[in-house]
N, C-alpha and C positions, 0 to 999 in steps of 0.2 A: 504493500500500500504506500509504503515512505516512496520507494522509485517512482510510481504515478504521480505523486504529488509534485513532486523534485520534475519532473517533464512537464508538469502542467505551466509548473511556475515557471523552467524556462521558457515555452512555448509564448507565456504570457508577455513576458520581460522582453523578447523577441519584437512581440505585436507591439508593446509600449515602445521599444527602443524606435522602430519601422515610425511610431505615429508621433513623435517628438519631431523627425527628421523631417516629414511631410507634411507636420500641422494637421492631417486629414483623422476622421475619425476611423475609429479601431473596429473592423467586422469580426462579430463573436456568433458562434451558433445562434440563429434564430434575432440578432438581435446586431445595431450598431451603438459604440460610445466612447464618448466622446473622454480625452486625456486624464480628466481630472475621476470619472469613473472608473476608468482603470487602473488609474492607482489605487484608486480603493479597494480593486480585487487582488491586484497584487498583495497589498499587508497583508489583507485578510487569508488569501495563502499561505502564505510565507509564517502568517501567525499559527495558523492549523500545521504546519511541516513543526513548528518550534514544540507545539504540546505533545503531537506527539512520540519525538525525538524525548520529547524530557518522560513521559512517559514509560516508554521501552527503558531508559535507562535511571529512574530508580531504583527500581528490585537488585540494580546490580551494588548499588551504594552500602557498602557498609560488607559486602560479603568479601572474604579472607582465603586467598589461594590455599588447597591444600597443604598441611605441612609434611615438609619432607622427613623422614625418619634421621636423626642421628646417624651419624658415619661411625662404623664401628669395625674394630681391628684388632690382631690376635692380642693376647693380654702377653706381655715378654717375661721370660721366665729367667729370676734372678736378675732382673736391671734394677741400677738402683739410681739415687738421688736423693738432692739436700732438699727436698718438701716431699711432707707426706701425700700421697693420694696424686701428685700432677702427671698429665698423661704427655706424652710425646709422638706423635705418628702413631697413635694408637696404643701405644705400648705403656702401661700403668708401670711407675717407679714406686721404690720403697725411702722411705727415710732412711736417713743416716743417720745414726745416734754418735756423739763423742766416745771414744774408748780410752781412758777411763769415765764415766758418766756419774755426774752428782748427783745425787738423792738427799732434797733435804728431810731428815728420818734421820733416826739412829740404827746404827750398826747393827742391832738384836733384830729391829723390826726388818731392814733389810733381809739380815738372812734370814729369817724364816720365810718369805718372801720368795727369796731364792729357792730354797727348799721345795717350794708351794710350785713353781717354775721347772723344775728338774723332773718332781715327780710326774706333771699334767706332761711332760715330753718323753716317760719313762729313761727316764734317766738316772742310773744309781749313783751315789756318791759311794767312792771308795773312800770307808776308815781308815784304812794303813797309810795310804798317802794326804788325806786333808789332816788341815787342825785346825777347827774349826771354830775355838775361842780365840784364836788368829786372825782368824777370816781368812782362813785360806780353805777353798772346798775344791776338790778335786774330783771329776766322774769315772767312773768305770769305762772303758771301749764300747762302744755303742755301734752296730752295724746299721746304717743305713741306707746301703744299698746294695743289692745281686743281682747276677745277669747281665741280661743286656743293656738294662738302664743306670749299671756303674759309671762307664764312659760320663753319659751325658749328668750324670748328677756328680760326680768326682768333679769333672770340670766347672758347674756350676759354681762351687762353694772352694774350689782352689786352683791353685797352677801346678796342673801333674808332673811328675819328671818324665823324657822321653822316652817313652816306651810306646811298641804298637799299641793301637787302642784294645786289638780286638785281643791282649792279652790279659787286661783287667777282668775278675771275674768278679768283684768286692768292695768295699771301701766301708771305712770306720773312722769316729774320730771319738776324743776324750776330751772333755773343757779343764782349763783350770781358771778358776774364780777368785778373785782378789776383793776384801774388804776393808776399808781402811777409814777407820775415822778422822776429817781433814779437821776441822772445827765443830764446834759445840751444834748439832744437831745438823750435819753437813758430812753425809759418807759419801767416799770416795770408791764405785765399781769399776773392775776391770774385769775384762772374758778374753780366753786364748784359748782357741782351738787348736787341737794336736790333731792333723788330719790324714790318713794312710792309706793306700789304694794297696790291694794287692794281687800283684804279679805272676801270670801262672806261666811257669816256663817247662819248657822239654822235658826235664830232670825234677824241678822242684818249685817251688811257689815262694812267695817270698814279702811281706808287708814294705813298701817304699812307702817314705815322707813325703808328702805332698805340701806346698806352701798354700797357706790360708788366704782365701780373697776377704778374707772379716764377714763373711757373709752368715755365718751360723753366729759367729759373737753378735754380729747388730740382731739378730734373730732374738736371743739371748735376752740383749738388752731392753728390746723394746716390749716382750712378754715381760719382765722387771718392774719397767717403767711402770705398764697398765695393773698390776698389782700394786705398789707401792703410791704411787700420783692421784690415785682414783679414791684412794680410803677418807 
């Protein structure tokens, strides 16, 4: 309906331009008239084209393009960073805690804390080597990982020494924990992990040292934190 109107009106505008140039009246179906008449058809057009353009385009006022869904991307496993929670190319980071880390607490409330920490990760403390009115707690060897997925979790959490991969069949590691009271209700944590992969060769097999990325001590830490910060 808006194209007929839009041809009408030029059709009209036409006939009025023709009747300006000749002075002569304007012949319309059934009827002649004269200059000042057809301007009046023209508004009067031209005002019915305007309503209902405005018309047709209310309903669209106020409506909101679909929304797109969030871009979303694998989650990286062991990438870290200094803020908790920020993502990068998809890839969610972990904080970084300080090592050694302040806890303001005391030393008692800490380690049991610690304690509370070890055990939710089945973790035992070995007696023979902590001393623990010291603050020094030491873990038992803890396997966490076999098979196929030693490689890829050995490397996560440290820098293996060079060996094929496909000789790893294992890896373990053991914490030692440091407590130190710096000032009056202000202790001082440290976590060091003892990490070893082990090597299975022609002959015999064999536990190697692997160096620490700190990835299991900030682990450590930040389970610590959310026990002791949160009381």
């Amino acid at each position: 309906m808006e194209v007929l109107l839009f041809q009408a009106i030029a059709d009209t505008a036409l006939k009025f331009y023709h009747a300006i140039r000749t002075r002569k009246p304007i012949s319309l179906p059934g009827r002649k008239v004269d200059i000042a008449t057809m301007t009046r058809i023209l508004i009067n057009r031209m005002a019915v084209v305007v309503i209902l353009l405005t018309a047709v385009a209310l309903p669209c006022v106020g409506q909101e393009s679909p929304r797109q869904p969030p871009p979303t991307g694998k989650p990286g496993e062991g990438s870290r960073a200094t803020a908790p929670g920020i993502s990068f190319g998809g890839r969610v980071r972990e904080e970084v805690l300080e090592n050694p880390y302040r806890f303001h607490s005391t030393p008692a409330f800490v380690t049991d804390a610690v304690k509370l920490v070890l055990s939710e990760r089945d973790l035992e403390i070995d007696d023979s080597r902590s001393r623990i009115r010291e603050g020094v707690i030491v873990t038992q060897w803890h396997v966490f990982a076999k098979g196929i997925s030693t490689v890829s979790e050995l490397a996560r959490v440290s820098h293996p020494p060079a060996v094929e991969a496909h000789s790893w069949d294992s890896a373990r590691y053991l914490l030692e924990i440091r407590i130190v009271l710096a000032e009056a209700n202000l202790t001082l944590v440290s976590v060091n992990a003892i990490i070893e992969g082990r090597a299975r060769g022609i002959m015999s097999t064999s536990w190697l040292r692997a160096e620490s990325k700190g990835v299991l001590e900030n682990e450590i830490l930040i389970a610590l934190r959310g026990k002791v910060e949160v009381r």
